[in-house]
C-alpha positions in Angstrom: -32.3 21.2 35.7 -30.9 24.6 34.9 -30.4 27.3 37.0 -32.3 29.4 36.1 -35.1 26.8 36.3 -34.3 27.0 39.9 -35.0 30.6 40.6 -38.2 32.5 41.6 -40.3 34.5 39.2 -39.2 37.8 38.2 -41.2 40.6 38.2 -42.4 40.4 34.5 -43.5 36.9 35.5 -45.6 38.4 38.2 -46.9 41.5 37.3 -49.2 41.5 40.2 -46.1 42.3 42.1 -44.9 44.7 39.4 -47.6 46.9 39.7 -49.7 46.7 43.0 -53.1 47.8 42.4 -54.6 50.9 44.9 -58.2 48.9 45.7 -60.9 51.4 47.1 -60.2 49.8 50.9 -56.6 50.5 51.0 -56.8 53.9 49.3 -59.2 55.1 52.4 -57.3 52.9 54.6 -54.1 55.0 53.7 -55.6 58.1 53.6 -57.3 58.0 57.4 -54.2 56.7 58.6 -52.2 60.1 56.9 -54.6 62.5 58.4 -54.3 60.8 61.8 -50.6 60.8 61.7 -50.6 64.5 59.9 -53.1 66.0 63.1 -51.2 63.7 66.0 -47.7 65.8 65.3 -49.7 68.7 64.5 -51.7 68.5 68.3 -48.2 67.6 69.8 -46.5 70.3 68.3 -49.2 73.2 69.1 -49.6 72.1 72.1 -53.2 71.4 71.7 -56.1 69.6 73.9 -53.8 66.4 72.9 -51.2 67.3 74.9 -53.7 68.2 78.1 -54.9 64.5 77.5 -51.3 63.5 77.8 -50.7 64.8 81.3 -54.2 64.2 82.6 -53.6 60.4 82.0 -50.0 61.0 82.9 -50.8 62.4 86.5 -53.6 59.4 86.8 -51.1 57.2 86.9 -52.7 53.7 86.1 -49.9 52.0 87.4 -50.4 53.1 91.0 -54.5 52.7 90.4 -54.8 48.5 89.7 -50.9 47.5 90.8 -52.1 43.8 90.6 -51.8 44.1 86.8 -48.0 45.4 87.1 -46.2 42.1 87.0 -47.9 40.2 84.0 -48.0 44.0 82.0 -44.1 44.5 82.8 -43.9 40.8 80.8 -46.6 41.2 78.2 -44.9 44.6 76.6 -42.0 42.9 75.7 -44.3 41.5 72.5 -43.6 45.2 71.5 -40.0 44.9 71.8 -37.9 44.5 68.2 -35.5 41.8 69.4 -37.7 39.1 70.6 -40.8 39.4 68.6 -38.4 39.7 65.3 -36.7 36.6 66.5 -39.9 34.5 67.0 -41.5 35.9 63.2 -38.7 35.5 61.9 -38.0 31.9 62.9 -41.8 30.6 61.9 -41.3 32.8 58.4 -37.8 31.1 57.7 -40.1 27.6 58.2 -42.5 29.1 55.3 -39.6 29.7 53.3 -38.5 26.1 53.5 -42.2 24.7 52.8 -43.1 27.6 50.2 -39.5 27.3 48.3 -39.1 31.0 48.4 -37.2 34.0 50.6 -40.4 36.5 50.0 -41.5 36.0 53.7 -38.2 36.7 55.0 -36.9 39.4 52.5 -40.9 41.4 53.3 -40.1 40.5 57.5 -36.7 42.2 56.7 -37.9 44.9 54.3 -40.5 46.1 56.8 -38.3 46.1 60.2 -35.5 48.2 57.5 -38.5 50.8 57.0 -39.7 51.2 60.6 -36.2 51.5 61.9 -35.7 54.4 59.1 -38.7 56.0 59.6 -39.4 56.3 63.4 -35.8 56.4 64.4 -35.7 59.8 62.1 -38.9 61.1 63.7 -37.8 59.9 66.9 -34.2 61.9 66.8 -36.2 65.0 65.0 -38.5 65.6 67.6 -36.5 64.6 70.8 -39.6 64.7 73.0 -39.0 63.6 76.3 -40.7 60.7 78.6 -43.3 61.1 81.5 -40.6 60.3 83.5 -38.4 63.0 82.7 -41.1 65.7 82.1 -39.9 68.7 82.9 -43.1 71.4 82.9 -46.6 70.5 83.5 -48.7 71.1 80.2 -45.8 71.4 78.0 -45.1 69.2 74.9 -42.1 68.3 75.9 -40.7 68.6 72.2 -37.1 69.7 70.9 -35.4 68.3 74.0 -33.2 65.3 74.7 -35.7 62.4 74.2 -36.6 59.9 72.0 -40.2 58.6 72.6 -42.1 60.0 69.7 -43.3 57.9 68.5 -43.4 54.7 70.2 -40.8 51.9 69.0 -42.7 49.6 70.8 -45.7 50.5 69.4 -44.7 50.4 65.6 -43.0 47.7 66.2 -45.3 45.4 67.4 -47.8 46.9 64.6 -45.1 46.0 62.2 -44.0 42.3 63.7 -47.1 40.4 64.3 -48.9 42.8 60.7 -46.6 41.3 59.1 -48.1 38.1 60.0 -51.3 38.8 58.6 -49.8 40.8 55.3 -48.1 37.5 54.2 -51.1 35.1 54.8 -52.5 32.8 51.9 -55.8 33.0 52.2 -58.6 35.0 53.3 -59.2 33.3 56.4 -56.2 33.6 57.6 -55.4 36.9 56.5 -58.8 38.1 59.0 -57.8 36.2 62.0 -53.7 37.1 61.9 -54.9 40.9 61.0 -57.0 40.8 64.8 -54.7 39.2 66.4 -52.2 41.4 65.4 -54.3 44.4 66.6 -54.8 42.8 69.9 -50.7 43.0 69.9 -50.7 46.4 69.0 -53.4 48.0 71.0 -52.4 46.0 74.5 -48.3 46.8 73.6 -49.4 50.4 73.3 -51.6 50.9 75.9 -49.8 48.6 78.7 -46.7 51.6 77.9 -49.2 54.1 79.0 -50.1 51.9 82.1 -46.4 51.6 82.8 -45.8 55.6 82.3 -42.9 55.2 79.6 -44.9 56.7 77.2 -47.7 59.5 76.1 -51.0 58.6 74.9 -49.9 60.6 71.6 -46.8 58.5 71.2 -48.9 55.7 71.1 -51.6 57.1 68.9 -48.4 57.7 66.1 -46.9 54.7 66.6 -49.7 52.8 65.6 -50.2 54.9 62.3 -46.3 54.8 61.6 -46.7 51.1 62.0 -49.5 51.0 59.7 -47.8 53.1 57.4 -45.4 51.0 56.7 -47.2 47.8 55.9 -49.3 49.9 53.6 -46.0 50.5 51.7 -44.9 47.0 51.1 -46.8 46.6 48.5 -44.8 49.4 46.7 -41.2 47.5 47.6 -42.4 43.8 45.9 -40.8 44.5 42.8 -37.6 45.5 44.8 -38.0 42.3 47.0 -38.5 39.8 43.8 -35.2 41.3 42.3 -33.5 40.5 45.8 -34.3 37.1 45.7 -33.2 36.2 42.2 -30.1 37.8 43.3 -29.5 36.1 46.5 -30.4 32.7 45.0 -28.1 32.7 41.9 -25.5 33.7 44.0 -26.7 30.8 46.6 -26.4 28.3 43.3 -22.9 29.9 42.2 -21.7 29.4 45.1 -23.0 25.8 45.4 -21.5 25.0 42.1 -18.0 26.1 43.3 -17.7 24.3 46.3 -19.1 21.0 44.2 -16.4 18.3 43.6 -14.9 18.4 39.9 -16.2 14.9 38.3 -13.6 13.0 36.7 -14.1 11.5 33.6 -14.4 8.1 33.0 -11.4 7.5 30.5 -9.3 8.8 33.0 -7.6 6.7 36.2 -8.3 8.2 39.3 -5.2 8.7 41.5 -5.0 6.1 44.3 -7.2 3.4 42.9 -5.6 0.0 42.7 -6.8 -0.8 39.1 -6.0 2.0 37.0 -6.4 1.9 33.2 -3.0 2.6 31.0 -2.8 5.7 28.7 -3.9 5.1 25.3 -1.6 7.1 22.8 -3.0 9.3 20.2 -3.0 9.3 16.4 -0.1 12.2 16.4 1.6 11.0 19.5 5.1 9.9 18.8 6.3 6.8 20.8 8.9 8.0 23.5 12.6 5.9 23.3 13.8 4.6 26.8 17.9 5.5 26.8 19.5 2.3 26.8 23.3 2.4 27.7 25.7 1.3 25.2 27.9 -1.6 26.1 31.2 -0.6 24.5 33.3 -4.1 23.3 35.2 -5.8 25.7 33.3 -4.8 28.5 31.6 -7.6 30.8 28.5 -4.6 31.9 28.0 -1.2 31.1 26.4 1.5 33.3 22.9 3.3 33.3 22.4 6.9 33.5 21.4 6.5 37.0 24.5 4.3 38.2 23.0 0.8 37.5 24.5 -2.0 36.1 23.7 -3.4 32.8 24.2 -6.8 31.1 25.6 -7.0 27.8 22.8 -7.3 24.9 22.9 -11.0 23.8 22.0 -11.3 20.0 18.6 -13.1 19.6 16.8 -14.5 16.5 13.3 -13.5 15.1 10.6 -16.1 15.0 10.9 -16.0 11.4 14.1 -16.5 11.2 14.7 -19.7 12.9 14.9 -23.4 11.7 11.7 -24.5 10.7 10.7 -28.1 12.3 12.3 -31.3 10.5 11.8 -34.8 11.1 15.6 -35.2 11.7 16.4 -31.8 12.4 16.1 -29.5 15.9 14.0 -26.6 16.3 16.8 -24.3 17.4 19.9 -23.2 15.1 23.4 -24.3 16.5 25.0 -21.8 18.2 29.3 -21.4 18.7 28.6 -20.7 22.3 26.0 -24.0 23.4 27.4 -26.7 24.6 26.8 -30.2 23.5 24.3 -32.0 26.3 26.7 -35.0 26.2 29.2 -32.9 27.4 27.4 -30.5 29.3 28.2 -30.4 33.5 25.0 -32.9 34.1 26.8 -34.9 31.3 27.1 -37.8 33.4 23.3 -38.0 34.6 22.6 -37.1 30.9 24.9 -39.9 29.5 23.3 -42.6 32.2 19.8 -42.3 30.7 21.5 -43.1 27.5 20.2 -39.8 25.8 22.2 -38.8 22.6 22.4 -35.1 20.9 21.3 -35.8 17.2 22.5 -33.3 14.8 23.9 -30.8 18.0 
């Protein structure tokens, strides 16, 4: 299988993701949730009945009014913080990755907390609005100052974390019950800060439209997303394919193996000589290149070349040098079996 067999769908393969259609629902959807963002700064900043809301619940102080709920609230808002809600989506998204074959849930989980943590953390640092706790006039906005509460991280984030949830379900069914229990997230994250007095009512009220914001936007940053993942997997398979073991072929002997196969030559190979050292006359031995001894070449006959079989004749030439077996050293064990050299 290629690699490129491997990878996901591009955008021109989906062009759902390509081009993400504006249905009636999510154009009105986006809309409200601009006009309640647009008026929530606008109250803040004016200093409007929104703000007189804001101290009024403030100087109610719900955590003093039903203390039995402090203990189990003080755990339950940390569903809103980014750390350990991102750690728990993200580890039951990277299990959809593995079963779907695909990064999208991961890459739209990552893509959505990159958003949030650009947007609110520039609103947040704009506006500098201080806490409850470190309000410094009654009825003021508290704006322009030191703080960082507007809007509420917690908020977003737990619009964003457990939304994201929902915006990444299959079907229909799903979608509906992940999308309410994603605003029962949202809605008891927010209002449990107000209970606890580390936050306004209005920094609430934005965080939940800065949350919805931004999974309204995702559909936007798909084609973006798909181009990611083709990326990261064909450098994933790169990568793979270098770390791979080189396979040897088959001709050749592998190094270390007990039976390996001799070199054939080639047609255009020329035979390589072995040095043989010369023997000069008179000498007993001569001397290899590498200090060896050597014993003098003896001259021997081709096959061809030597007597051919006769009834009364031997199979082997005379030679100056052999010695008779009559006379030979055994001669006398030869001579007592009463064997005679014919024609020696």
């Amino acid at each position: 299988m290629r690699t490129e067999d491997k990878l996901p769908a591009t955008e021109e393969r989906r062009p759902d993701l390509a081009r993400p259609r504006m249905t009636r629902t999510r154009f009105w959807l986006l809309g409200t949730t601009l006009a309640v963002y647009a008026a929530t700064v606008i109250g803040v900043l004016t200093t409007s009945w929104l703000v007189k809301l804001d101290w009024q619940v403030m100087l109610f102080r719900p955590y003093k009014q039903w203390p039995e709920f402090h203990t189990f609230l003080d755990y339950f808002v940390v569903m809103g913080q980014r750390g350990p809600t991102a750690v728990a989506v993200a580890a039951w998204l990277g299990w959809c990755c593995y079963r779907q074959r695909t990064l999208r849930p991961l890459l739209a989980l990552g893509t959505s907390l990159l958003l949030l943590n650009a947007t609110v953390g520039a609103v947040k640092i704009g506006f500098g609005r201080l806490g409850p706790h470190y309000a410094t006039t009654v009825g003021s906005n508290e704006m322009w100052g030191t703080g960082d509460i507007f809007p509420s991280g917690h908020t977003a984030n737990a619009v964003v974390t457990w939304g994201i949830l929902a915006y990444l379900a299959t079907t229909p069914v799903a979608r509906r019950v992940a999308s309410l229990i994603a605003a029962g997230f949202a809605f008891g994250v927010g209002m449990t800060t107000v209970y606890l007095g580390t936050h306004w009512l209005s920094d609430v009220v934005l965080g939940w439209a800065a949350g919805v914001l931004v999974l309204l936007a995702l559909p936007w940053l798909e084609p973006a997303m798909a181009r990611a993942e083709v990326l990261l997997l064909t450098l994933w398979h790169r990568l793979r394919e270098r770390r791979a073991p080189v396979p040897v072929p088959s001709g050749r002997p592998v190094a270390g193996t007990p039976l390996a196969t001799p070199r054939t030559a080639r047609d255009d190979e020329l035979p390589t000589r072995e040095t043989v050292a010369v023997v000069r006359p008179g000498t007993a031995t001569g001397r290899s290149p590498d200090g060896r001894p050597l014993h003098p070449v003896r001259q021997h006959t081709m096959r061809s070349e030597r007597t051919p079989v006769t009834p009364v004749g031997s199979r082997r030439p005379p030679h100056a040098d052999r010695v008779p077996r009559a006379t030979a050293p055994f001669g006398p064990s030869g001579a007592s079996r009463g064997r005679t050299v014919a024609g020696g």
